[in-house]
N, C-alpha and C positions, 0 to 999 in steps of 0.2 A: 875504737876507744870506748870504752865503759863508761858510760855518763853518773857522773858524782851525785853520790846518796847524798839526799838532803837529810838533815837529823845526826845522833848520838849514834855510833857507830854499836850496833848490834853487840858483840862482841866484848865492845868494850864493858858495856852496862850490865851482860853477862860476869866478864872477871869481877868488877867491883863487888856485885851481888854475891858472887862466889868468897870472893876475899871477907867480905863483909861475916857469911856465914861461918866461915871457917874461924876466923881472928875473935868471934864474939862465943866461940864453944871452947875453944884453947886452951886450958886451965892455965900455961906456960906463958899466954900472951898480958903483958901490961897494958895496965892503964891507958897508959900514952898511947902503947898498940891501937888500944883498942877505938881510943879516941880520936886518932889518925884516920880510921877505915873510916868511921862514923862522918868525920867528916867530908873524906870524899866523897860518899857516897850522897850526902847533903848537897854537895856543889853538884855531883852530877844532876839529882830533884830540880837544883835552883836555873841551871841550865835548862830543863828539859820544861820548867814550867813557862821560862823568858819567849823558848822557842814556839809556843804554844800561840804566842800573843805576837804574831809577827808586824804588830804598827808598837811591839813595843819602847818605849823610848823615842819615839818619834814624830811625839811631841814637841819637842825640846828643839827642835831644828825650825819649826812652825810658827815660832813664838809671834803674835800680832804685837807689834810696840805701838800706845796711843801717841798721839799727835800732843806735843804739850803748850 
């Protein structure tokens, strides 16, 4: 059994970038098209930055409460 790739799956980040290219040369593609691609391709960024920072958020589970 192949042991699972940690990370944004190659491939995928690939199509996006591709989609992204292709959808923002388009003369045919709208607006909305176009601000569709844009923003996937934003959540993949904001994904890839989270994964970056692996105590991210993990904080929040730590939290010290004082004594009142």
């Amino acid at each position: 059994m192949a042991k699972k790739q940690k990370g944004i799956n190659p491939d995928l980040e690939e199509a996006i970038s591709k989609m992204l290219k292709e959808v923002m040369t388009d003369p045919m593609a709208s607006i909305t098209d176009k601000t569709k691609v844009i923003d996937r391709a934003l959540k993949l960024e904001a994904i890839k930055l989270k994964m970056e920072f692996d105590e991210w958020g993990a904080g929040f589970a730590n939290v010290d409460e004082e004594d009142e």
